[in-house]
MIKENU-277682 format. One record per atom (N, C-alpha, C, O): x negated, y, z; residue in three letters. Coordinates in steps of 0.1 Angstrom, whole numbers, padded with zeros to 4 digits, always signed. Layout:
N
XYZALA/...
***
This chain:
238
+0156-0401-0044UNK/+0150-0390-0051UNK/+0142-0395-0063UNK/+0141-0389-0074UNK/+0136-0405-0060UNK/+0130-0413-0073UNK/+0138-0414-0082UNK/+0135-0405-0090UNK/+0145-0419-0085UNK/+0158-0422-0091UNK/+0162-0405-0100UNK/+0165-0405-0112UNK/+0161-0398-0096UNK/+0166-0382-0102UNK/+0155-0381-0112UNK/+0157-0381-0124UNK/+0140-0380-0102UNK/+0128-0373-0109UNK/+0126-0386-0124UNK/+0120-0381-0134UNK/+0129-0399-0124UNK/+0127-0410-0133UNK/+0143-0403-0143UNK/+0138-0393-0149UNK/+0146-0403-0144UNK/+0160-0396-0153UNK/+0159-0383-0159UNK/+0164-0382-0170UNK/+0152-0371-0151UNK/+0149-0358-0156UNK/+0134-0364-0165UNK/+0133-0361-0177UNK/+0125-0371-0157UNK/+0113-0373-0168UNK/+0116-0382-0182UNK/+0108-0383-0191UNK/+0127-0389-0182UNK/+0135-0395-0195UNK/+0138-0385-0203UNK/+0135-0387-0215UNK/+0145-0372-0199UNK/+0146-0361-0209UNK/+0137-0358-0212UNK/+0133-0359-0223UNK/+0130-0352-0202UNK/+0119-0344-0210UNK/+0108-0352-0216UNK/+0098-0345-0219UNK/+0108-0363-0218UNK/+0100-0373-0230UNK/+0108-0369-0243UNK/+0104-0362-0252UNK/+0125-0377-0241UNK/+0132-0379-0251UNK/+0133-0364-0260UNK/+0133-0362-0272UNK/+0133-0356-0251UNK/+0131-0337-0256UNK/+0121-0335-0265UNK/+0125-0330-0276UNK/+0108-0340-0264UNK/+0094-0335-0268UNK/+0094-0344-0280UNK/+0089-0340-0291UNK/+0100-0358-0279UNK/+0094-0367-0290UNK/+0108-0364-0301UNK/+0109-0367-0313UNK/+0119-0356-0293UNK/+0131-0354-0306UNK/+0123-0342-0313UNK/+0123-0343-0326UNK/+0117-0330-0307UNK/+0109-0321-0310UNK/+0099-0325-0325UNK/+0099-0320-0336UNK/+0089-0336-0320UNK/+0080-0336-0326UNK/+0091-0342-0339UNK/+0092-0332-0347UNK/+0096-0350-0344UNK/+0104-0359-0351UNK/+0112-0346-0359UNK/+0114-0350-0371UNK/+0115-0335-0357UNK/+0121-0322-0362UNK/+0113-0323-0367UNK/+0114-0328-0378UNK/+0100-0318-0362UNK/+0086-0308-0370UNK/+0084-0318-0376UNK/+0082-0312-0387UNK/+0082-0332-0380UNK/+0078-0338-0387UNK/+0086-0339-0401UNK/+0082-0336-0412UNK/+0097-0342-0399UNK/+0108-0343-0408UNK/+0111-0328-0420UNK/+0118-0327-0430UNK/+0104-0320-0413UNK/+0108-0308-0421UNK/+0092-0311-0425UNK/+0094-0320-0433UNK/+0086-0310-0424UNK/+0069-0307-0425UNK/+0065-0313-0437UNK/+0058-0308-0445UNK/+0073-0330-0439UNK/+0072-0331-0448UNK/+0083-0335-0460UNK/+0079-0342-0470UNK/+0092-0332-0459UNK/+0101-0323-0465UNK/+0101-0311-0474UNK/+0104-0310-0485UNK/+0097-0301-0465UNK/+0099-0289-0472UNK/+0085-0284-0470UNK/+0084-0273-0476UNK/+0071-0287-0462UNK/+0057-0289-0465UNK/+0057-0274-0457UNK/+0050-0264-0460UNK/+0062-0275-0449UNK/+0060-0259-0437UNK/+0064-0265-0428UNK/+0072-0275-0429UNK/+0056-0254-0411UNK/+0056-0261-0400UNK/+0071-0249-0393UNK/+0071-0236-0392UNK/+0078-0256-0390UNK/+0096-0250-0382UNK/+0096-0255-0373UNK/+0095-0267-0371UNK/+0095-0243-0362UNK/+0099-0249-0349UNK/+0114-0251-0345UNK/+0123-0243-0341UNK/+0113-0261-0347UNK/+0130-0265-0343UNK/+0137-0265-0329UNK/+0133-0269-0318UNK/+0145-0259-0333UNK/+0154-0257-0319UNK/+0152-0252-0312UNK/+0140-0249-0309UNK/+0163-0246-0303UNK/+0164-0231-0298UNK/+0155-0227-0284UNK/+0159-0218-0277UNK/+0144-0235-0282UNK/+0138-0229-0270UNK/+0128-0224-0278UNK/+0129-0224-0290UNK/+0116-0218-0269UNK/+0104-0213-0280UNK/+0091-0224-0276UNK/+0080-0224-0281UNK/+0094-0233-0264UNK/+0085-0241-0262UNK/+0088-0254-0275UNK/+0094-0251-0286UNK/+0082-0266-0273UNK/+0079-0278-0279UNK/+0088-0290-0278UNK/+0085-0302-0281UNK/+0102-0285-0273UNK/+0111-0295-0271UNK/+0125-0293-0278UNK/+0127-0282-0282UNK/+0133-0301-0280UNK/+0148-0297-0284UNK/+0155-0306-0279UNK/+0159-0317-0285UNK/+0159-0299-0263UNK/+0167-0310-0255UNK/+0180-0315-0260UNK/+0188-0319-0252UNK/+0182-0314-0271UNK/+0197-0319-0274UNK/+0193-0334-0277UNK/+0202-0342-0278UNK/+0181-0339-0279UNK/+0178-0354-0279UNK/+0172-0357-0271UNK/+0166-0368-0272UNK/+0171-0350-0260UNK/+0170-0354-0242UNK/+0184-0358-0240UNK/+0188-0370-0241UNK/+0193-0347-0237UNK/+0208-0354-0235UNK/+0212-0362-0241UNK/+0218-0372-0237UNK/+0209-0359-0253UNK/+0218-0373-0263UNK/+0211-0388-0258UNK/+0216-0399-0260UNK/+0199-0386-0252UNK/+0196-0404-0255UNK/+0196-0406-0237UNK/+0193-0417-0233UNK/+0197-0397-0228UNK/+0197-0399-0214UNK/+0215-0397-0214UNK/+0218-0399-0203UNK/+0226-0394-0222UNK/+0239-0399-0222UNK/+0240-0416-0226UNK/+0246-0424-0220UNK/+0233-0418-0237UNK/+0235-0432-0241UNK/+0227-0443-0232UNK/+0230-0455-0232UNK/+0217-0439-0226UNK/+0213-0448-0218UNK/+0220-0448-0207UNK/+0223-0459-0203UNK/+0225-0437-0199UNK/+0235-0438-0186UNK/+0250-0445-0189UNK/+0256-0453-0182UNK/+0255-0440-0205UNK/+0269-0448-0206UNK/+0268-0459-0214UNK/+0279-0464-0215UNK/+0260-0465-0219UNK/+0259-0476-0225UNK/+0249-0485-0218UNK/+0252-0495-0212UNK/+0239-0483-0219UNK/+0228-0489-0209UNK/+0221-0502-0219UNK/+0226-0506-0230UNK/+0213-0505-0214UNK/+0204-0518-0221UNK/+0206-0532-0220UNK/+0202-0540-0228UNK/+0215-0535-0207UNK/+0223-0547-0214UNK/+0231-0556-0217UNK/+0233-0568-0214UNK/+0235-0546-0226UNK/+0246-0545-0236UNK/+0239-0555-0252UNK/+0233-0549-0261UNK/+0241-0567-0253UNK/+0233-0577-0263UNK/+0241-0575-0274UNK/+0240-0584-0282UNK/+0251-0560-0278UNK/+0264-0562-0287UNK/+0254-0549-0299UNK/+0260-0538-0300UNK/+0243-0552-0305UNK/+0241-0544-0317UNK/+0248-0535-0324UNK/+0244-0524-0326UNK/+0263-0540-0330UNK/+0272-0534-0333UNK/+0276-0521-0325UNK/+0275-0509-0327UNK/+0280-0528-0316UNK/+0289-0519-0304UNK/+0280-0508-0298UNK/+0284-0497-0294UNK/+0265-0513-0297UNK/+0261-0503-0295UNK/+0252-0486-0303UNK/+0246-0476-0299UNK/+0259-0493-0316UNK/+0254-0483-0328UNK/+0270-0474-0330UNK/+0271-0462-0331UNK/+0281-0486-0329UNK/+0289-0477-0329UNK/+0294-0464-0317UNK/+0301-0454-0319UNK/+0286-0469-0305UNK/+0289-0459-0294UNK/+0280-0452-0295UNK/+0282-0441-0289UNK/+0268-0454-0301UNK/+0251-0443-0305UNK/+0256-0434-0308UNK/+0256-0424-0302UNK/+0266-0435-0325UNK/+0271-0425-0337UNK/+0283-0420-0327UNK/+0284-0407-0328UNK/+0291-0427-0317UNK/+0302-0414-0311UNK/+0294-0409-0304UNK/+0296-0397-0309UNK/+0285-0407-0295UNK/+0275-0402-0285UNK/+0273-0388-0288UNK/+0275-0377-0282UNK/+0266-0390-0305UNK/+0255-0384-0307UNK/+0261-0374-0318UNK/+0255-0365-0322UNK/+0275-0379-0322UNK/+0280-0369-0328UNK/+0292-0358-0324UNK/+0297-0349-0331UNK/+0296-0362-0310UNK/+0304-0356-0300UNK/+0294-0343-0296UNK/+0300-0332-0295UNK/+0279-0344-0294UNK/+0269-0337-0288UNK/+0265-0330-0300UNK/+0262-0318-0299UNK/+0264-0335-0310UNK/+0259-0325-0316UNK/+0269-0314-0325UNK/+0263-0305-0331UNK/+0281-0316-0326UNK/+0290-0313-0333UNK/+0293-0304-0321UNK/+0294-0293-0325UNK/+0296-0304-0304UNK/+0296-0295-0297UNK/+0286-0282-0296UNK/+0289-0270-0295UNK/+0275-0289-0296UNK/+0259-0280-0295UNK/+0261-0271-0305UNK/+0256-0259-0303UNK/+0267-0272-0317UNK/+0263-0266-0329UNK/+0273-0254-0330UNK/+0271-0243-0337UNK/+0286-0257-0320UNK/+0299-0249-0319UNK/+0296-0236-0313UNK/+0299-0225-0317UNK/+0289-0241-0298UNK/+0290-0232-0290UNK/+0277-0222-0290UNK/+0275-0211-0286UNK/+0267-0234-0297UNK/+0255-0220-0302UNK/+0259-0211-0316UNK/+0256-0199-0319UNK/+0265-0218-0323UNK/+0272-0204-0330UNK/+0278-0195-0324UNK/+0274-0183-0325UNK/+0290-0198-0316UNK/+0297-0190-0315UNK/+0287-0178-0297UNK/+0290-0167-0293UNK/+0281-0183-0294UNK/+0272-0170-0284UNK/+0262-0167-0294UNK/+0258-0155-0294UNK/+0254-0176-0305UNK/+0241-0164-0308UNK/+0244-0161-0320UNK/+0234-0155-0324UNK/+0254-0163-0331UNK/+0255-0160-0343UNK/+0249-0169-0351UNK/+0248-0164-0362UNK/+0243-0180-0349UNK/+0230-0190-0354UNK/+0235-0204-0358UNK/+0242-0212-0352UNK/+0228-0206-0370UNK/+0232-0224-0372UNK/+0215-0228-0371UNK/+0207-0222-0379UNK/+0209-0239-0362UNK/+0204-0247-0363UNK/+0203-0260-0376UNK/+0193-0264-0380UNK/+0213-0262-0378UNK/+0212-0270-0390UNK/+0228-0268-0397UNK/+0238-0264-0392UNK/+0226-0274-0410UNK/+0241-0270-0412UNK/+0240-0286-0425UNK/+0230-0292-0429UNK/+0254-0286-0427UNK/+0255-0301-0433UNK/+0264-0297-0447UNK/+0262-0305-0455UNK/+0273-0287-0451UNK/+0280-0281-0453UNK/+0278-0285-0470UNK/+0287-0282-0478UNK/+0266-0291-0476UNK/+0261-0291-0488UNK/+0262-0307-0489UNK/+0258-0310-0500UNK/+0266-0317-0481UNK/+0261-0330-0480UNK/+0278-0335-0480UNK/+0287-0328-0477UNK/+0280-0348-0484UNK/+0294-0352-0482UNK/+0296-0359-0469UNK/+0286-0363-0462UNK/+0306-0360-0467UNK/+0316-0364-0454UNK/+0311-0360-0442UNK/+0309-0366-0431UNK/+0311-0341-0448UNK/+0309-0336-0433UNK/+0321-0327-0428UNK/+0329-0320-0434UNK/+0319-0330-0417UNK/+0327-0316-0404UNK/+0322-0306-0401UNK/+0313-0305-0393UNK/+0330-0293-0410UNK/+0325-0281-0409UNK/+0310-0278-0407UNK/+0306-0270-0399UNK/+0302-0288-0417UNK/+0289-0286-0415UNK/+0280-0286-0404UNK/+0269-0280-0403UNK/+0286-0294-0396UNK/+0284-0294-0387UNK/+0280-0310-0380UNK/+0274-0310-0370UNK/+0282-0318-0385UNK/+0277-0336-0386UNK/+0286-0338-0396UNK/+0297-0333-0398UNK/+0278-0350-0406UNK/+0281-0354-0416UNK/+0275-0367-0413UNK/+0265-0369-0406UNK/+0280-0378-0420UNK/+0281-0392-0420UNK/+0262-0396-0428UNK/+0255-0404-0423UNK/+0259-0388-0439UNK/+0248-0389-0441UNK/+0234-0392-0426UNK/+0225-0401-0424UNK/+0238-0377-0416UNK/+0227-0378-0403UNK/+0233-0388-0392UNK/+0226-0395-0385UNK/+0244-0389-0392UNK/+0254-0399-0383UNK/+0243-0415-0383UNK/+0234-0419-0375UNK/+0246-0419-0392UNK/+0243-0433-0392UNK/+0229-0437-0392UNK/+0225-0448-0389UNK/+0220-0425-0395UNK/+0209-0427-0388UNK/+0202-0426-0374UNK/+0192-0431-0370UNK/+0212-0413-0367UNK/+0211-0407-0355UNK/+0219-0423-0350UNK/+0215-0425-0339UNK/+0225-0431-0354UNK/+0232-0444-0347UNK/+0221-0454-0343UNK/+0219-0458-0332UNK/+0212-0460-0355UNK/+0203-0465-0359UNK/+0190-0464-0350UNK/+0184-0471-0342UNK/+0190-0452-0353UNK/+0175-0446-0340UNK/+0179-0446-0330UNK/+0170-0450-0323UNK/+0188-0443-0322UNK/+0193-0443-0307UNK/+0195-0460-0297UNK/+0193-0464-0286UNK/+0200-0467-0313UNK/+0194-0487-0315UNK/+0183-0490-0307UNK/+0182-0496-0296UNK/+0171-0482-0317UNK/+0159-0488-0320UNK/+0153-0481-0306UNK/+0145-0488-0300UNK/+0156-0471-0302UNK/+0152-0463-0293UNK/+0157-0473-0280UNK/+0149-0475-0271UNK/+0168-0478-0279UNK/+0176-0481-0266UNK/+0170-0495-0265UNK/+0167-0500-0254UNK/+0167-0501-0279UNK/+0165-0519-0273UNK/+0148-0520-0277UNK/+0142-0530-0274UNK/+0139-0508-0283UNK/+0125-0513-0283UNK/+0117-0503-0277UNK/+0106-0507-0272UNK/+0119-0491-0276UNK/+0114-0482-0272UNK/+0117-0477-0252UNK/+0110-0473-0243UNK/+0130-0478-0254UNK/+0132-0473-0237UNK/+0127-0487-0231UNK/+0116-0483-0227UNK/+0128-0496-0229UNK/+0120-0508-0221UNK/+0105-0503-0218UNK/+0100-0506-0207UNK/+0099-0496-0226UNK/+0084-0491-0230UNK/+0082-0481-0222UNK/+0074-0480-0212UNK/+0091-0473-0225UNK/+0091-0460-0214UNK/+0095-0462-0200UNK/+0089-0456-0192UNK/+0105-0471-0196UNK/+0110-0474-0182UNK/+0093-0478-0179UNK/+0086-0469-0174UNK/+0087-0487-0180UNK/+0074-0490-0176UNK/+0066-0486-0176UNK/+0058-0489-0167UNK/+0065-0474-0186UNK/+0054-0466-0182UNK/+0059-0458-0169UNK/+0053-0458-0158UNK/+0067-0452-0171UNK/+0074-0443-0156UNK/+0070-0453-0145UNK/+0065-0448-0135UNK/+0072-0466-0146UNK/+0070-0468-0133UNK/+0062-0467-0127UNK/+0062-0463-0115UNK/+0050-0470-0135UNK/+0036-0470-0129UNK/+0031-0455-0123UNK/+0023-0453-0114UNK/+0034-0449-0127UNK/+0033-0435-0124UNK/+0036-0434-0107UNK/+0047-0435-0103UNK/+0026-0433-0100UNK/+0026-0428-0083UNK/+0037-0414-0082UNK/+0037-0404-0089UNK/+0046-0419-0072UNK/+0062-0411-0067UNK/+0053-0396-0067UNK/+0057-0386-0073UNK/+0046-0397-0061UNK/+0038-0380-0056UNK/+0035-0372-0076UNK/+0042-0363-0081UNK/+0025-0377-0079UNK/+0022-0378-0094UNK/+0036-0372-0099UNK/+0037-0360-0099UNK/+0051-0382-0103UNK/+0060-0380-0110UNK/+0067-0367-0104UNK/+0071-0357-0110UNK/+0066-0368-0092UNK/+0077-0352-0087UNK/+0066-0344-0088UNK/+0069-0333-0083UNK/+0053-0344-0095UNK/+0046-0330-0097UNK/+0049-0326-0107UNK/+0053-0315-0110UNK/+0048-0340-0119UNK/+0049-0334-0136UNK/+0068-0331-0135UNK/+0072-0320-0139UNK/+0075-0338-0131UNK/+0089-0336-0132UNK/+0091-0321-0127UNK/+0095-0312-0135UNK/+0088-0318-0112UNK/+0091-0298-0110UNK/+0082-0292-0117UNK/+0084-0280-0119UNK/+0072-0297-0121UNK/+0063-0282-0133UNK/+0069-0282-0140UNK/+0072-0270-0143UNK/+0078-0298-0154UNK/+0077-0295-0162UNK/+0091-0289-0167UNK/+0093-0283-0178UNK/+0102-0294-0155UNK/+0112-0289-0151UNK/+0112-0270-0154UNK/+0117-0262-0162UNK/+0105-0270-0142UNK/+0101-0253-0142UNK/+0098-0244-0151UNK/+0101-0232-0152UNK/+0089-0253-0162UNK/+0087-0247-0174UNK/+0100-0243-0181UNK/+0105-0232-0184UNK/+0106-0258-0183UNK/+0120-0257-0189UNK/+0128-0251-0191UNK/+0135-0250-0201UNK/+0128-0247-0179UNK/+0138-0236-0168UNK/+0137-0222-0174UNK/+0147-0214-0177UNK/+0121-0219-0174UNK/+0117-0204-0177UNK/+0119-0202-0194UNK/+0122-0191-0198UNK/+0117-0215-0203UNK/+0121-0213-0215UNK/+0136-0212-0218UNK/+0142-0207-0228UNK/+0139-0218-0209UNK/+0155-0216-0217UNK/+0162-0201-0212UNK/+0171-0195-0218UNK/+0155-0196-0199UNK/+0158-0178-0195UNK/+0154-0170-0203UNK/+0162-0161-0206UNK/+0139-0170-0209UNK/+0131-0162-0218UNK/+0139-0161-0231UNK/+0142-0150-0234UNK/+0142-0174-0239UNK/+0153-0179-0252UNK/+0163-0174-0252UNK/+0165-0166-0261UNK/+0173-0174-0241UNK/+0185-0169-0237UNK/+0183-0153-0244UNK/+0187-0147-0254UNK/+0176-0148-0233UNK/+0170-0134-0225UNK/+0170-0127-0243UNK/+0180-0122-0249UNK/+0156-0130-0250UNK/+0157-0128-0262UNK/+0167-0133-0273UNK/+0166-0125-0283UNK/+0174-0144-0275UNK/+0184-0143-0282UNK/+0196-0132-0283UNK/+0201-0126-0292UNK/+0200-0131-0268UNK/+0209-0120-0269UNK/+0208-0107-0276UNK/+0216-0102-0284UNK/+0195-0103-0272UNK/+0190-0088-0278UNK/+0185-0089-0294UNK/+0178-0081-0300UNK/+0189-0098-0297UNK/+0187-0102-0315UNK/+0195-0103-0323UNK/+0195-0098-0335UNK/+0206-0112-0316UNK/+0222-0116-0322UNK/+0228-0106-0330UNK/+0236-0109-0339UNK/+0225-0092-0328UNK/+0229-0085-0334UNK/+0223-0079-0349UNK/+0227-0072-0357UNK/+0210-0089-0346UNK/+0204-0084-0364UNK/+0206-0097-0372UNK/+0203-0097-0384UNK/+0210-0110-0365UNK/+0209-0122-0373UNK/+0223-0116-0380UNK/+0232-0109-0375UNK/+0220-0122-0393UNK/+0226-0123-0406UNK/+0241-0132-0400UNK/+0238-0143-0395UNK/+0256-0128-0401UNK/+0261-0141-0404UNK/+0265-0150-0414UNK/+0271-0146-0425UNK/+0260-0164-0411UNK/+0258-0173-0420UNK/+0263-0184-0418UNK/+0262-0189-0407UNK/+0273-0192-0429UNK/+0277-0205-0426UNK/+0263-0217-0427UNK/+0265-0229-0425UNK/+0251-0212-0431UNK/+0244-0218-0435UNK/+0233-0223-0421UNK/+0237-0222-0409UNK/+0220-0227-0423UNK/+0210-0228-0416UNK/+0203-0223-0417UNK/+0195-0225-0427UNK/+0201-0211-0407UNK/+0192-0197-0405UNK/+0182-0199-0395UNK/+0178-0188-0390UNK/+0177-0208-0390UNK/+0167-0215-0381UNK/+0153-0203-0380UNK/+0149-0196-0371UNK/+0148-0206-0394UNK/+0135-0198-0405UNK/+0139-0179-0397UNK/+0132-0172-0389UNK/+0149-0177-0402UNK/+0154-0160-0394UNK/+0155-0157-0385UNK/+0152-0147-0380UNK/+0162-0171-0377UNK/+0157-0167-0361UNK/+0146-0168-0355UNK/+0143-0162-0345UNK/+0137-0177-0362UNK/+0125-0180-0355UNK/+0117-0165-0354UNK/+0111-0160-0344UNK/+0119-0159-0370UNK/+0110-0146-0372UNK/+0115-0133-0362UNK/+0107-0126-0356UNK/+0129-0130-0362UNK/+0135-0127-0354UNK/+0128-0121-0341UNK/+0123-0110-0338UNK/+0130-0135-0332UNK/+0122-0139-0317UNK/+0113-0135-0318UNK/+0108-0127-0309UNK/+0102-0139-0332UNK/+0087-0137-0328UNK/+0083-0118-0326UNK/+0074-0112-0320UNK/+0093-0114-0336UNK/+0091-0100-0338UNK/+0096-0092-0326UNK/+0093-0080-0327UNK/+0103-0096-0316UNK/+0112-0089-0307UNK/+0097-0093-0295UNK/+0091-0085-0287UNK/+0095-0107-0298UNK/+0082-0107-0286UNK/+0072-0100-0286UNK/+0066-0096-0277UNK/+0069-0096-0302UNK/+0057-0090-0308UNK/+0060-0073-0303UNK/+0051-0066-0298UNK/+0073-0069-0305UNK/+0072-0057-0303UNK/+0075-0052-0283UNK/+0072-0042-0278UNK/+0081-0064-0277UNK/+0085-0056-0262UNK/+0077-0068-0254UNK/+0077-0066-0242UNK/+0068-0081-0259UNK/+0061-0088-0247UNK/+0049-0081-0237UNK/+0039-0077-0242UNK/+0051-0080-0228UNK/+0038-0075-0222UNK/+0025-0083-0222UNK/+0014-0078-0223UNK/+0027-0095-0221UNK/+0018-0110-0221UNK/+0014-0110-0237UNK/+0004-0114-0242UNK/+0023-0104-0242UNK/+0022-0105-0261UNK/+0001-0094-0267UNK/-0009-0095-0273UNK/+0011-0083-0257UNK/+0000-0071-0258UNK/-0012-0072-0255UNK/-0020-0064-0261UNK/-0017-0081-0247UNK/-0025-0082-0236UNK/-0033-0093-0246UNK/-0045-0092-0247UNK/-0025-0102-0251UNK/-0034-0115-0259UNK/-0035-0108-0266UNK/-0047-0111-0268UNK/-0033-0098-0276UNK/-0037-0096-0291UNK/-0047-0087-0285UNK/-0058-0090-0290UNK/-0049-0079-0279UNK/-0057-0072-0272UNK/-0072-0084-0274UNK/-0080-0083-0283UNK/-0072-0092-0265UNK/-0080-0105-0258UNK/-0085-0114-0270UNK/-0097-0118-0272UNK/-0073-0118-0279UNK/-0079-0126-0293UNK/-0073-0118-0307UNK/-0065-0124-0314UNK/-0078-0103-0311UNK/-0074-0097-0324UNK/-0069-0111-0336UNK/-0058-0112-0342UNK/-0080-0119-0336UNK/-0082-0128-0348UNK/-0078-0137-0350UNK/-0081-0144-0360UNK/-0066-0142-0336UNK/-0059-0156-0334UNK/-0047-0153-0346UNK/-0040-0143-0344UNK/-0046-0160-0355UNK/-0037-0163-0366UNK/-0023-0167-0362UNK/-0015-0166-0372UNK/-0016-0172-0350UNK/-0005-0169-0345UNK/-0001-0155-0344UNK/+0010-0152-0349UNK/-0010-0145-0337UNK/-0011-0130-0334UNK/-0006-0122-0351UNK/+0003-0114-0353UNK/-0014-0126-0361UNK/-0017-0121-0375UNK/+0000-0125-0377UNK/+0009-0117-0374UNK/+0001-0136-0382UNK/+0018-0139-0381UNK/+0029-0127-0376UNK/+0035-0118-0383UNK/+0028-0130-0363UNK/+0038-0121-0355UNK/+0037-0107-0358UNK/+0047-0100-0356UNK/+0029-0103-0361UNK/+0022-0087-0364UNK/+0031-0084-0381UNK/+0036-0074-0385UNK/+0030-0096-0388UNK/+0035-0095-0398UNK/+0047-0098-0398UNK/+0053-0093-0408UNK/+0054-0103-0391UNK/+0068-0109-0392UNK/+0074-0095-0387UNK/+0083-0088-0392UNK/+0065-0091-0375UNK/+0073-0080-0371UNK/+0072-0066-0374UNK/+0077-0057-0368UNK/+0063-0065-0389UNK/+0062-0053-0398UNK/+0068-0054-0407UNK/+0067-0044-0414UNK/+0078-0065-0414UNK/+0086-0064-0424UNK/+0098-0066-0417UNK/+0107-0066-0425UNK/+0104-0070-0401UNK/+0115-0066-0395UNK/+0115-0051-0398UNK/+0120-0047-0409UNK/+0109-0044-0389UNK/+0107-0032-0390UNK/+0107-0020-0399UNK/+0111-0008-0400UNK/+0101-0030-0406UNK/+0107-0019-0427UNK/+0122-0024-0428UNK/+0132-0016-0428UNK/+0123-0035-0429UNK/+0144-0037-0431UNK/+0148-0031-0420UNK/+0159-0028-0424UNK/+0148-0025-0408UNK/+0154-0018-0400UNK/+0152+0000-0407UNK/+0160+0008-0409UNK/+0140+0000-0409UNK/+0139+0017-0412UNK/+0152+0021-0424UNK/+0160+0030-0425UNK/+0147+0007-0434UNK/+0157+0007-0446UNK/+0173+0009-0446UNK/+0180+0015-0453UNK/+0175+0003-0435UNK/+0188+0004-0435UNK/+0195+0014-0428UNK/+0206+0018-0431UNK/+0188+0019-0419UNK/+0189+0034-0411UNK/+0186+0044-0422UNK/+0189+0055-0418UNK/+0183+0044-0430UNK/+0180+0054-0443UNK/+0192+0053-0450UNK/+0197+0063-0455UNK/+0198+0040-0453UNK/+0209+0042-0461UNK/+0221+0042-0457UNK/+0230+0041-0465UNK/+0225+0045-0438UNK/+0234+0043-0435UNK/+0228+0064-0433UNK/+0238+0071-0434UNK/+0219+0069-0431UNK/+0215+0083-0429UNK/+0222+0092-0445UNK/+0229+0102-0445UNK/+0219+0085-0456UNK/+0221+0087-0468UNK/+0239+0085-0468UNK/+0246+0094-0472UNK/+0244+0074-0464UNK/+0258+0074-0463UNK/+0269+0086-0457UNK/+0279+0092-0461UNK/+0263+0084-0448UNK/+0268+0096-0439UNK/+0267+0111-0439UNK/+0274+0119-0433UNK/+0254+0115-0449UNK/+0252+0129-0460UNK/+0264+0132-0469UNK/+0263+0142-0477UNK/
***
């Protein structure tokens, strides 16, 4: 059982720290905070699987640098070139799109993010996972199977809640060959803002919390593009 709970708490590191590495990269980039990726918590498990696949099928020791950047870049562009497929095609949504950069596939991985997603999965596999296997160990068996089923459980409930609300949205996202991340985010927040009961209750509790202010606004200019468009499909049909 150790053995499971040390492998799920490998994702959910590799999840939070691919997370934070999103927000950073865009933040300062384009100098705004994007919550990347499709849950509404702080993680984007697609770099949980991707580096808990490369550590299970490649493993650490493997002394062949090469070989193991070239099986990083098939890894990690098999996964994300799938991930990108099949969340399009259920939520209407591109997470990222490549479609503007050269030697890509259907915008979908391009050789520009390849060779660095190869590089980091390197540096990750031969300087950073040794770091992490050690810290896990020290961690008392009782200890790891608490944070592993809470944080599991969290996980669990974020990806039902995401699901839950994606569905009932899909039908106002825009379709786009592009990267609509920014519209879904506002989207979600507006659908929570108008049907959360937990939503009601906090704005209630903190008026003045500036997350609250946000959603209030995100979800009064959904709201006007909904009226707007019901007016001119009302006008149409006159």
């Amino acid at each position: 059982m150790d053995i499971i709970y040390t492998y799920l708490l490998y994702f959910i590191i590799y999840s939070i720290v691919g997370w934070i590495v999103e927000v950073l990269t865009f933040l300062i980039v384009d100098h705004k905070f994007i919550n990347r990726g499709f849950l509404l918590g702080p993680v984007c498990p697609i770099y949980g699987y991707g580096l808990l696949a490369i550590i299970v099928l490649i493993g650490s020791n493997n002394n062949d640098l090469l070989s193991i950047f070239l099986k990083s870049i098939f890894i990690c562009s098999i996964l994300e070139y799938s991930t990108s497929f099949v969340m399009e095609k259920l939520f209407k949504a591109r997470w990222w799109d490549y479609s503007q950069r050269r030697f890509n596939i259907n915008g979908r991985i391009c050789l520009e993010t390849m060779l660095p997603f190869g590089l980091g999965a390197t540096i990750v596999l031969y300087l950073v996972h040794p770091r992490v296997i050690n810290l896990v160990k020290i961690i008392p068996f009782k200890l790891k199977a608490i944070l592993v089923i809470t944080l599991t459980s969290i996980y669990i409930v974020d990806n039902l809640i995401s699901i839950k609300v994606m569905n009932r949205i899909k039908h106002q996202i825009k379709k786009t060959e592009a990267d609509n991340t920014v519209e879904v985010k506002n989207r979600v927040l507006a659908w929570i803002g108008q049907n959360s009961f937990w939503y009601k209750h906090i704005i209630k509790a903190f008026p003045k919390f500036r997350i609250m202010d946000k959603v209030k606004k995100i979800k009064n200019v959904i709201i006007g593009e909904k009226k707007n468009t019901d007016d001119v499909n009302n006008v149409n049909k006159s």
